[in-house]
C-alpha positions as MATLAB code, in Angstrom:
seq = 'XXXXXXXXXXXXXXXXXXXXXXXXXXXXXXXXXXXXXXXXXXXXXXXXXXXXXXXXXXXXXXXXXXXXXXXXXXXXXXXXXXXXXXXXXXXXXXXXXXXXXXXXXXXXXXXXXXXXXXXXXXXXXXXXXXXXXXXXXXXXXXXXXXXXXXXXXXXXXXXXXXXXXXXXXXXXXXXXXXXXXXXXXXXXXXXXXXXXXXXXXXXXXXXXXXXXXXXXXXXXXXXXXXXXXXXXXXXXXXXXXXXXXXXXXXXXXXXXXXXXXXXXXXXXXXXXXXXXXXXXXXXXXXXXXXXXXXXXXXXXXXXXXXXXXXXXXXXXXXXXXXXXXXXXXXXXXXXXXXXXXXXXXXXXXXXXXXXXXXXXXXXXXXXXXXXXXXXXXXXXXXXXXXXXXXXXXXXXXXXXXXXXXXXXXXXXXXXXXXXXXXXXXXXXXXXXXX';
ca = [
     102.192  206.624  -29.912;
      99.783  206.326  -32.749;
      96.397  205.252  -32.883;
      95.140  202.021  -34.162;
      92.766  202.759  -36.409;
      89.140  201.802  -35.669;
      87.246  198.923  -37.939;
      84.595  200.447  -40.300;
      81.459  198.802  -38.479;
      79.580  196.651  -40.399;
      76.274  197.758  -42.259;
      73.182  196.954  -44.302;
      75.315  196.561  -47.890;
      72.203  196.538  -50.548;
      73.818  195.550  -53.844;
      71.533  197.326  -56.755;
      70.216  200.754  -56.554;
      66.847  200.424  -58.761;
      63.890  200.277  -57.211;
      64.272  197.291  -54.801;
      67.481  198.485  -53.126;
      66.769  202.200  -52.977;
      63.338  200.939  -51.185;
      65.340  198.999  -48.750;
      67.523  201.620  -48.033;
      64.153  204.079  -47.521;
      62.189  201.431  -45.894;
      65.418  201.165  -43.273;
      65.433  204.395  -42.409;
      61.808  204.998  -41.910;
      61.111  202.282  -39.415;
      64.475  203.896  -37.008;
      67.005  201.811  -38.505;
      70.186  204.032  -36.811;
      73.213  201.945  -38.142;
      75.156  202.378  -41.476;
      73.300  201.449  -45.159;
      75.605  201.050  -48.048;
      74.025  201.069  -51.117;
      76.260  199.438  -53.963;
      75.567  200.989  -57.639;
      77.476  199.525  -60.723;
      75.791  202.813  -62.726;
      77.399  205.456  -60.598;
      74.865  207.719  -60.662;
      71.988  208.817  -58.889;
      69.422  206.036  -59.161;
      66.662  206.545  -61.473;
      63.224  205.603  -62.797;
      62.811  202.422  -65.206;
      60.179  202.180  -66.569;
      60.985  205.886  -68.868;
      63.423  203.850  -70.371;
      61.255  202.545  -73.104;
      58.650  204.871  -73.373;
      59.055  208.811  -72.326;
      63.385  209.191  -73.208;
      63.224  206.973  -76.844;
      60.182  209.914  -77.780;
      61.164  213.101  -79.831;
      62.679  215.838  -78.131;
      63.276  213.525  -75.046;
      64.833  215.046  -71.859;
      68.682  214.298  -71.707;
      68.228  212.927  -67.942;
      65.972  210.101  -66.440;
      63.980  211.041  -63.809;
      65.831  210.273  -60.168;
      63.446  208.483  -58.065;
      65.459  210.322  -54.755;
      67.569  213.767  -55.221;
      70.808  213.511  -53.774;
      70.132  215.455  -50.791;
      67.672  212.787  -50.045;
      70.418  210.184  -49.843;
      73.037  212.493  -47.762;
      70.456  213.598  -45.391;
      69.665  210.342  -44.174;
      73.209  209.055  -44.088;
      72.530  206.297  -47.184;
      75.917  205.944  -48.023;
      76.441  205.272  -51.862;
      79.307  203.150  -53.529;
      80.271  203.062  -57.175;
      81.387  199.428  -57.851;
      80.553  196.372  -58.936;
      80.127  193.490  -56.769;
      81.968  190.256  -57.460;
      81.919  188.080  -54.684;
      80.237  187.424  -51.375;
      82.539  185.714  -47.920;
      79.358  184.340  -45.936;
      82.262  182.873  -43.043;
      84.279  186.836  -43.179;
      80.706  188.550  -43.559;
      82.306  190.528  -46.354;
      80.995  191.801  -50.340;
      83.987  192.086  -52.453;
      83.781  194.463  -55.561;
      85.237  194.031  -58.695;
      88.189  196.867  -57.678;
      89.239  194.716  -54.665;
      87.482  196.826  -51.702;
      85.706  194.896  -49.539;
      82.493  195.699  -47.137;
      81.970  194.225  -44.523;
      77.938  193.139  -43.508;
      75.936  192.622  -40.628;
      72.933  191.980  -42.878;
      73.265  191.922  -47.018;
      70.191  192.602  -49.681;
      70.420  191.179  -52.894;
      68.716  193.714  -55.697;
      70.648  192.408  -58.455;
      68.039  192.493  -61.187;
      68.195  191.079  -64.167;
      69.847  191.533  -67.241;
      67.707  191.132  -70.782;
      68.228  187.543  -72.462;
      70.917  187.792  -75.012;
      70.616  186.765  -79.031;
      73.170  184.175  -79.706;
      72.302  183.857  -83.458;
      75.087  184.363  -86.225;
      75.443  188.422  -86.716;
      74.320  188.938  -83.061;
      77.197  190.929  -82.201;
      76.707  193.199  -85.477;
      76.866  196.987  -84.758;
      73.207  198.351  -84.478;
      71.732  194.980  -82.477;
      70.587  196.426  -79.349;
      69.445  195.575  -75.961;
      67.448  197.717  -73.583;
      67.899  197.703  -69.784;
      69.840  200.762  -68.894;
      70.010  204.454  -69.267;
      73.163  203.858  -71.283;
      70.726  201.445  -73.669;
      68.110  203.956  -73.824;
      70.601  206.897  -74.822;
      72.133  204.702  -77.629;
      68.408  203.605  -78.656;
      66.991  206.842  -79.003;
      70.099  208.556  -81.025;
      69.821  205.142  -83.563;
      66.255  206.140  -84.326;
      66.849  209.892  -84.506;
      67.038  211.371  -88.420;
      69.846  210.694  -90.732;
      71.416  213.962  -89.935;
      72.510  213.604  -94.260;
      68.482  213.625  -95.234;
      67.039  215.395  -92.408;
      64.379  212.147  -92.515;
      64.153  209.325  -90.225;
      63.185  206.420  -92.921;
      65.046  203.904  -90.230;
      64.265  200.209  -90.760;
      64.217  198.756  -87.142;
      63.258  195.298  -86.530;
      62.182  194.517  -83.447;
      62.450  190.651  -81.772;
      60.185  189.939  -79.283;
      56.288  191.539  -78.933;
      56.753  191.546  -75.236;
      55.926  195.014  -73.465;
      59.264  196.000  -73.992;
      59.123  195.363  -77.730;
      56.093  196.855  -78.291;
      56.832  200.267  -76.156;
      59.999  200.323  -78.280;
      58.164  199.889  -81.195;
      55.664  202.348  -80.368;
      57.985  204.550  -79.948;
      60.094  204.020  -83.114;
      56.631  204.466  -85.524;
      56.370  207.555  -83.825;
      59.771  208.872  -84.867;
      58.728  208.124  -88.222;
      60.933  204.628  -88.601;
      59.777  201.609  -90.689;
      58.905  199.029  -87.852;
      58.901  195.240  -88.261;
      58.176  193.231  -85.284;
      58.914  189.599  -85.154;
      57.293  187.132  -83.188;
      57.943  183.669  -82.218;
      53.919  183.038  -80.937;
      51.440  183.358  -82.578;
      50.089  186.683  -80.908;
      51.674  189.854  -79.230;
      52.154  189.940  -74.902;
      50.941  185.884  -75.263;
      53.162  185.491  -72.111;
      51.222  188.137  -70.203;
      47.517  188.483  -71.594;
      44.816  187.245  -73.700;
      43.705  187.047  -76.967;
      41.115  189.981  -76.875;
      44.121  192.052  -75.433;
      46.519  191.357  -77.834;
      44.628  191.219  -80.449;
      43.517  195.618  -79.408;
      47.031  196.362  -78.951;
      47.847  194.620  -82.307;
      45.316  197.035  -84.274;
      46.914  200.050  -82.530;
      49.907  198.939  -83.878;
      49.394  198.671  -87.185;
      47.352  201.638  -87.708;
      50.733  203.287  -86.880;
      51.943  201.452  -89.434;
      53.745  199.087  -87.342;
      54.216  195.551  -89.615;
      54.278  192.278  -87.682;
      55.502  188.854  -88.356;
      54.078  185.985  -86.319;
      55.622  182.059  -85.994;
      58.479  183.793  -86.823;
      61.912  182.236  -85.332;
      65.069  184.512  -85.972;
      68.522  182.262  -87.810;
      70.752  184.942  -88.347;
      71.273  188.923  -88.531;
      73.346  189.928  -91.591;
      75.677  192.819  -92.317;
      78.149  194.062  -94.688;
      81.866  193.322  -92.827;
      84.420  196.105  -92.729;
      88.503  195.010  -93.172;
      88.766  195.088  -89.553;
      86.203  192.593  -88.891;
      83.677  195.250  -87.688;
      79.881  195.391  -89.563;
      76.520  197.075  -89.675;
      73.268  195.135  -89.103;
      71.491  195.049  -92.509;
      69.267  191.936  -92.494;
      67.169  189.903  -90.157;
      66.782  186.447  -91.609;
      63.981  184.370  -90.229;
      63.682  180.026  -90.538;
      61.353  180.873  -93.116;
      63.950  182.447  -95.540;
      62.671  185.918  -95.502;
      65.078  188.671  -95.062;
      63.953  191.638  -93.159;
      65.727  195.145  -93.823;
      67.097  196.780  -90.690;
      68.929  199.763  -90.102;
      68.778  198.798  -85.838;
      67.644  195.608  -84.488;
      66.509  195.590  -80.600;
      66.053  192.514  -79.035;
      62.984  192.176  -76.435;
      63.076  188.195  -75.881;
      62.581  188.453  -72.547;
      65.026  188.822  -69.277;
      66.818  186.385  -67.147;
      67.463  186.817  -63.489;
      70.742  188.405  -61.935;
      71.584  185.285  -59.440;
      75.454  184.621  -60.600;
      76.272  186.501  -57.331;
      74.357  184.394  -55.134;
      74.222  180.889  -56.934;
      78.641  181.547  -56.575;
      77.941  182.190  -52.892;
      75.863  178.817  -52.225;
      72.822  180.728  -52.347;
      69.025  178.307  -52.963;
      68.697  179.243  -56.601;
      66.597  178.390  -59.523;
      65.721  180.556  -62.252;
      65.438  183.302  -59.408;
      67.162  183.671  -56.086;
      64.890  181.480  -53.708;
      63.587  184.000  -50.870;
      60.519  183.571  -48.180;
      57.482  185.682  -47.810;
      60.575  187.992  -45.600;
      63.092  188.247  -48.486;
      65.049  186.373  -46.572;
      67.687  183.868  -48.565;
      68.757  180.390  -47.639;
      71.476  182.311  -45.625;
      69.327  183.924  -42.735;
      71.626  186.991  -42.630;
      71.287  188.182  -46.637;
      67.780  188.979  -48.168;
      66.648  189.096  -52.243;
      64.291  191.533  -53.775;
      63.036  192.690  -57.008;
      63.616  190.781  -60.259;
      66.090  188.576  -59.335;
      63.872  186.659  -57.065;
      61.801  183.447  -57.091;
      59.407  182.786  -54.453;
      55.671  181.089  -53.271;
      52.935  183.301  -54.581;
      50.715  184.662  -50.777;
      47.616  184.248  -53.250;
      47.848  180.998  -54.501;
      51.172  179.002  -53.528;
      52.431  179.081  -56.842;
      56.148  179.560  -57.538;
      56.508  183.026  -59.049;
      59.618  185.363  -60.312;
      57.741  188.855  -60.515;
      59.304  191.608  -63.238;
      57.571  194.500  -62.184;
      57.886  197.572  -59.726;
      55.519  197.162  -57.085;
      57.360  193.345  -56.337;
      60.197  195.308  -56.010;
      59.131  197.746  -53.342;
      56.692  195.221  -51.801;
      59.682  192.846  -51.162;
      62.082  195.888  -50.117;
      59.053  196.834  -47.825;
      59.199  192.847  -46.088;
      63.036  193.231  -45.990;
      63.317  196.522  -44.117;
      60.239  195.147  -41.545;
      62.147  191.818  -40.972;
      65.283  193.715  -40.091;
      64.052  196.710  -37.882;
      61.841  193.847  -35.875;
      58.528  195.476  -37.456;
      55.022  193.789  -38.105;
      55.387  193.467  -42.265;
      52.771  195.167  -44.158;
      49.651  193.423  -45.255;
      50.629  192.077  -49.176;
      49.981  194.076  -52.235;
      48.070  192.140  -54.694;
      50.558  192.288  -58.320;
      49.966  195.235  -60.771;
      51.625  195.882  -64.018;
      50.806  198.389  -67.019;
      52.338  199.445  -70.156;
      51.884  202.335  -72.178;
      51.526  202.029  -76.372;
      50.675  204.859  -78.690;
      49.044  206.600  -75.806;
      47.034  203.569  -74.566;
      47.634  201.900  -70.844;
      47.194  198.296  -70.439;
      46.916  197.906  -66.518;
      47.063  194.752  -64.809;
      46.263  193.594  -61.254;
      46.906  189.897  -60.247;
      48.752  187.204  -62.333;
      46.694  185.440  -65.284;
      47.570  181.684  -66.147;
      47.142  180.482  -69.243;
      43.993  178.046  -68.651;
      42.142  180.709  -66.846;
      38.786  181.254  -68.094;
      38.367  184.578  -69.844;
      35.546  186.997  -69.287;
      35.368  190.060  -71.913;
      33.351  192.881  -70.274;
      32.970  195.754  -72.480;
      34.082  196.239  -76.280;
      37.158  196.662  -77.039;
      36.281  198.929  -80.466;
      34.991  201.007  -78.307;
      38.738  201.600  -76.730;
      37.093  201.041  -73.206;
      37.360  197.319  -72.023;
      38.209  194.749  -69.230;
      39.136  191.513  -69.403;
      38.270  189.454  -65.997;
      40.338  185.938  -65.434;
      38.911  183.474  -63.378;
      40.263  180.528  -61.902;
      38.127  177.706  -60.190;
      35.363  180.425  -60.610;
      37.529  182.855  -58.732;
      39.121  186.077  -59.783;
      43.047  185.326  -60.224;
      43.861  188.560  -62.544;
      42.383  191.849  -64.277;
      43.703  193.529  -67.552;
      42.168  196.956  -67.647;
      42.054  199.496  -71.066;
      40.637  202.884  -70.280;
      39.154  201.930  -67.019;
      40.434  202.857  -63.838;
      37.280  201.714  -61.826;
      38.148  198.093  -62.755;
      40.890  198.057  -62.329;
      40.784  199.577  -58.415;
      37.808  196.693  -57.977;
      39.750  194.014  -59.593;
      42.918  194.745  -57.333;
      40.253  194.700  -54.649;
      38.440  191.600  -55.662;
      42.003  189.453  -56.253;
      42.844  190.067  -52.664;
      39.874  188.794  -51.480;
      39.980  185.742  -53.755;
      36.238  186.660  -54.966;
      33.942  184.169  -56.369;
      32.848  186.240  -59.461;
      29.547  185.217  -61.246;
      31.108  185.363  -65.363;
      27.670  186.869  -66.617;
      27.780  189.704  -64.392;
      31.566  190.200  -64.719;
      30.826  190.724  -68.690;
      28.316  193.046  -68.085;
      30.040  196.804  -68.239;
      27.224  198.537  -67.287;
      27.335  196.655  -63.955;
      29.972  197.524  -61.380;
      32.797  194.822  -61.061;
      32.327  194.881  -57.594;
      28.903  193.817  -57.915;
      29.503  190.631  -59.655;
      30.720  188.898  -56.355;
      29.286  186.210  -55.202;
      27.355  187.318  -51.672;
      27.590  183.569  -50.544;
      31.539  182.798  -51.156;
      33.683  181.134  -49.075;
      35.583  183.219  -46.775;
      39.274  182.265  -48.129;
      42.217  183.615  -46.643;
      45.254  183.948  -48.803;
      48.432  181.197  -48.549;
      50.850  181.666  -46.642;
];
């Protein structure tokens, strides 16, 4: 008589393997969480840092590899099961992910880390060979062999045009000047990072830029990317045209125009969407039995109510942190105020808290000097921080956003006083939203 064969017993199935789902997986485990994790990867390789992608393997004499945030042995020993595949659907009624190949695995609980993917040019020439995006370690190898030396001339004299002065766009370009390419960045506002800091911020990393020779091109709105078309229909990226009617020489183009959330998935499952997966304080969905984190969600900002989608790292493993706490049973751990950086031509921008645009700004320090701060308050209350060169403020400003401070703006500008010190001693105790 043979034996029936046993039911594979359902699991935690985490689709994504950056740095949201491999926290979930590692947040599981830590707090005694005994029963199967699956961890889905479309990659099918061992997960591995970001944020390199743009900055440490596009530099000369790059290492070959990322860096792997866990070794394998990490995974094995703690029975985190790992699945090449794409998924394609989810079954809420069957409890089931279905991948692309047909396999399907069964859930008792299901984490979304589905990312997001960058925003796509759909201009004429778009699809021209040498018009680049960057998002994966695939992206990055591509990248950095484009701007490598024509192996013909021994010399890099590549034109790359880059769209979009986001962080992305300027790391890439950063990097770029550095191999010794021409670089033209083009930019629809009117200043670099104007989605993400201030004038007085911009305008430092601007100057950086262009003393590494690093050409930009503001108000300007991309119509079309030009090439020279082969028989077969097939063409190289020459030309950048702009509504302006200047054309803009360009060996590679990448595209930094920003990213757009990962939510197909869910949104096709009957998922709460909009412009981000919707998720609680928890990560918990509108489905009480599958959870969101990283960049593909939306949800209430603990600081100030506001409805936020996060890009950045430490959302990531703050929201795989909530996740693995709400399913082990565990008290979650207290909330991490928002921090951000980037890294151009050897300079780090660090940011704690989120700025809005009608915040009032408060410039402490100089920014010739290459040490500066600039403080954001809202309602006379610290929302955000931006940081060059000065780790004390920003470790006070992370500090002071989590209390909600009441900062007094004269002593905030003053550098020779410590941030800390321009509190209020009378504020209002204020505890933060829920």
């Amino acid at each position: 008589m043979s034996e029936t064969a046993q039911p594979t017993p359902p699991a935690v199935v985490i689709v994504g393997s950056g740095h949201a789902g491999v926290g979930v997986a590692a947040g599981l485990r830590s707090r005694g969480w005994e029963g199967r994790i699956v961890l889905v990867d479309a990659e099918g390789q061992l997960p591995y840092e970001r944020p390199p992608l743009s900055k440490d393997l596009l530099a000369p004499g790059a290492p070959a590899e990322p860096v792997p945030m866990r070794k394998a042995s990490w995974f094995e020993s703690r029975g985190i099961e790992r699945v090449q595949g794409t998924a394609a659907s989810i079954d809420r009624g069957r409890r089931e992910v279905r991948l692309a190949d047909g396999r399907a695995l069964p859930y008792a609980k299901l984490v979304l880390a589905t990312g997001s993917t960058p925003r796509r040019l759909t201009v004429p020439g778009s699809d021209l060979d040498g018009v680049l995006m960057l998002k994966t370690l695939p992206d990055a190898r591509r990248l950095a062999a484009e701007l490598a030396p024509d192996p013909a001339t021994e010399a890099a004299a590549r034109h790359v045009v880059v769209i979009g002065a986001g962080y992305i766009g300027l790391e890439v370009a950063a990097a770029a000047a550095k191999r010794g390419c021409s670089v033209t960045v083009l930019e629809f506002q009117d200043r670099v990072m104007s989605r993400v800091t201030s004038a007085p911020v911009s305008r430092f990393f601007e100057d950086r830029h262009r003393a590494a020779g690093v050409e930009f091109r503001f108000g300007a709105a991309v119509t079309a990317i030009e090439g020279p078309t082969s028989p077969d229909g097939t063409g190289r990226v020459k030309w950048v045209v702009t509504a302006d009617g200047a054309r803009h020489r360009a060996d590679v183009v990448i595209a930094g125009i920003g990213v757009v959330p990962e939510q197909g998935l869910a949104a096709e499952a009957g998922l709460e969407v909009s412009d981000g997966i919707l998720v609680n304080a928890a990560g918990r969905t509108s489905d009480p039995d599958i959870y969101a984190a990283g960049d593909a969600t939306r949800f209430a900002s603990l600081y100030d109510g506001a409805s936020q989608r996060l890009e950045c790292i430490q959302n990531a493993r703050a929201q795989a942190e909530a996740i693995a706490a709400d399913i082990t049973g565990h008290e979650p751990t207290a909330p991490e105020v928002p921090w951000f950086w980037t890294v151009q031509h050897g300079v780090r921008l660090q940011t704690a808290g989120v700025r809005h645009p009608d915040d009032e700004v408060v410039l402490r320090g100089d920014p010739e000097s290459g040490k500066f701060s600039v403080v954001y308050l809202r309602a006379g209350r610290i929302a955000a921080v931006d940081t060059v060169g000065s780790l004390a403020d920003f470790n006070a400003g992370k500090r002071l956003v989590a209390r909600r401070a009441v900062l007094d703006a004269n002593l905030a500008a003053d550098p020779a006083l410590p941030l800390d010190q321009a509190a209020v001693l009378a504020e209002e105790s204020l505890e933060p939203a829920l």
